[in-house]
N, C-alpha and C positions, 0 to 999 in steps of 0.2 A: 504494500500500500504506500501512497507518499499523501503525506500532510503537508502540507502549508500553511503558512502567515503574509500573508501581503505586506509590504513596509515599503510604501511609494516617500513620494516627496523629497525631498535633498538629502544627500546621500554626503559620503565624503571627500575631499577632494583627492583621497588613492587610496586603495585598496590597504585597508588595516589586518593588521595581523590577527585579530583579536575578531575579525568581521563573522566568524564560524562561533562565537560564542553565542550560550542560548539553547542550542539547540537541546536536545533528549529525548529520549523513546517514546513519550508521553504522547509525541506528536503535539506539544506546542512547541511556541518558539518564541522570542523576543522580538522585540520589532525592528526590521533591521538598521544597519547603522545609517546615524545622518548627522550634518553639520552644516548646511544651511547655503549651499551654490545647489548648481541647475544638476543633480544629479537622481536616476532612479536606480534604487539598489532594489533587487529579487532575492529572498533566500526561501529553497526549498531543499527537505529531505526525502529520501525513499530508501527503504529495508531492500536490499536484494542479495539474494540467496548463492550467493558468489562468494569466494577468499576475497581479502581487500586489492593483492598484487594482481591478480586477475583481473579484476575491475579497474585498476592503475593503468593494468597494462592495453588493454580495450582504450580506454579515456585517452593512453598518450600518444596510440597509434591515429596520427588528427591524419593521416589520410584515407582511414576508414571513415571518419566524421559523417561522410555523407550517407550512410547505412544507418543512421540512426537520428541528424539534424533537419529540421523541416526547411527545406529547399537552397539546403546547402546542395551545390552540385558537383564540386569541386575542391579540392583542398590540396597542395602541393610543398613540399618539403621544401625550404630552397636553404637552411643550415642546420646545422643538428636543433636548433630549440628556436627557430624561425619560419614561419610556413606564410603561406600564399592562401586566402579564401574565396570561392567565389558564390556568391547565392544568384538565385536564379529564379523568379515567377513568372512564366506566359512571357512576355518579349522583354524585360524586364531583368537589367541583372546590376547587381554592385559586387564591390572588392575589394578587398583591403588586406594587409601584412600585419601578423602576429608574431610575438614572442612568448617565450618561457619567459617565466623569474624563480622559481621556484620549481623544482622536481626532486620529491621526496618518494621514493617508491615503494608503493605500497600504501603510500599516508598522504599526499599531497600533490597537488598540479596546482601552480598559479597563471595566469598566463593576463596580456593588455594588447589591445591594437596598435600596434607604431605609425600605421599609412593608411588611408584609402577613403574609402565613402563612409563607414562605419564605427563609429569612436567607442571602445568598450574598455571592461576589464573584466576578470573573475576568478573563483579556484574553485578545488573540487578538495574535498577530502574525503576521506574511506577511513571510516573504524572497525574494527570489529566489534560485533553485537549475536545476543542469541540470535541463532537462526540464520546468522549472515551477515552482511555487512551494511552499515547505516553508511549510503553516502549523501553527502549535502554539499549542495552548491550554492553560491554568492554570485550574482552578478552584478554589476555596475555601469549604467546607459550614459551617454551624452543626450542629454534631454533635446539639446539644440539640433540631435542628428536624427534621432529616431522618426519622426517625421516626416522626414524626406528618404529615410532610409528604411527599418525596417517595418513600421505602417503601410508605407505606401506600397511597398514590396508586398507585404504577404494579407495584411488586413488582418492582421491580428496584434492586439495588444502582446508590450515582451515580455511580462510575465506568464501570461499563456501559453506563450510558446516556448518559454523556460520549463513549463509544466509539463507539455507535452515533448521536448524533446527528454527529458531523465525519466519518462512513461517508456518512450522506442530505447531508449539504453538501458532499461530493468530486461524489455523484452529480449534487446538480444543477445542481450550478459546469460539471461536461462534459458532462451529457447533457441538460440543462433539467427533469429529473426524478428526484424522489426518494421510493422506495415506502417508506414509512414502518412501523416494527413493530407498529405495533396496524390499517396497512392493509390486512396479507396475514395469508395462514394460517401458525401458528408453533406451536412446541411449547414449553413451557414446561422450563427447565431445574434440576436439584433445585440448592438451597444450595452444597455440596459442591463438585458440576461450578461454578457460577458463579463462587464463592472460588477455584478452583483454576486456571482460567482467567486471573482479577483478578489472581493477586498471582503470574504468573512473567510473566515479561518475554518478548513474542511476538509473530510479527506473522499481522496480520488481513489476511485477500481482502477486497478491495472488493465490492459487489454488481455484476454486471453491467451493460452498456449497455442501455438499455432505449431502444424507441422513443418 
């Protein structure tokens, strides 16, 4: 299962070391961090039934990305801890160069945007927990970018789609596959339902096992 807490509004101005605190099994969470410029922070967790190095090791291999990221199509290596992104909607594409800052294996991934259309940061972390492994991720938006970047792109707020992509990574951490939402048939949901969904604290089914 993964639970959530929405924590919009001004985020920090870089990714705090501390930004993973809060979380625990309970499925609550804190709200996430903020300090008061144009930034949206995301943190969500999910139990999946994996080792943590396994799950590390899935997460660090980013030119699988697009097996499990919604309309990521693209992702290329170009130094050991630097890669190339490319998203992609209907005629529609943006792009941008990432780094590492952090690679702790088995316990952490940090990674920020250096170049492109799309201004970000984030990390992942992996604990061990009964039953498998809690991971929880942080992300961090340029408020001033999102708008022209991944709204307009995808039509989905980026919490949602931070929800839904660690939904396709549960799936294909345990079943080697992840049907992705622009793979299947879906229904479009208004404003309203999506906001009201984002901002209370609840937890989400997984997609089923798939052969």
């Amino acid at each position: 299962m993964l639970s959530y807490r929405c924590g919009d509004a001004a985020g920090a101005g870089k990714l705090r070391e501390d930004a993973g605190a809060g979380t625990g099994f309970s499925g609550r969470y804190l709200p996430s961090p903020s300090s008061g410029d144009s930034r949206l922070w995301v943190r969500i967790a999910g139990l999946i039934q994996c080792e943590p190095l396994e799950l590390y090791s899935l997460w660090r291999n980013v030119e699988a990305a697009p097996l499990w990221q919604e309309h990521i199509c693209e992702v290329r290596l170009t130094t050991g801890t630097a890669s190339h992104w490319v998203m992609r909607s209907g005629n529609k594409t943006i792009e941008w160069d990432a780094e590492i800052l952090a690679d702790e294996p088995g316990k952490r991934i940090a990674w920020r945007s250096i170049a492109g259309d799309f201004n970000h940061a984030g990390q992942v972390e992996f604990e061990t927990a009964p039953d498998g492994t809690l991971v929880t991720v942080l992300y961090q938006f340029e408020l001033s970018k999102i708008a022209s970047a991944w709204e307009t792109m995808t039509g989905h707020n980026p919490k949602q789609a931070v929800i839904e992509n660690l939904k396709h990574f549960k799936a294909l951490a345990e079943t080697g596959r992840a049907l992705r939402k622009q793979d299947q048939p879906h229904r479009s949901k208004g404003l309203a339902s999506t906001i009201k969904e984002l901002c209370i604290g609840k937890t989400i089914e997984m997609p089923p096992v798939m052969d």
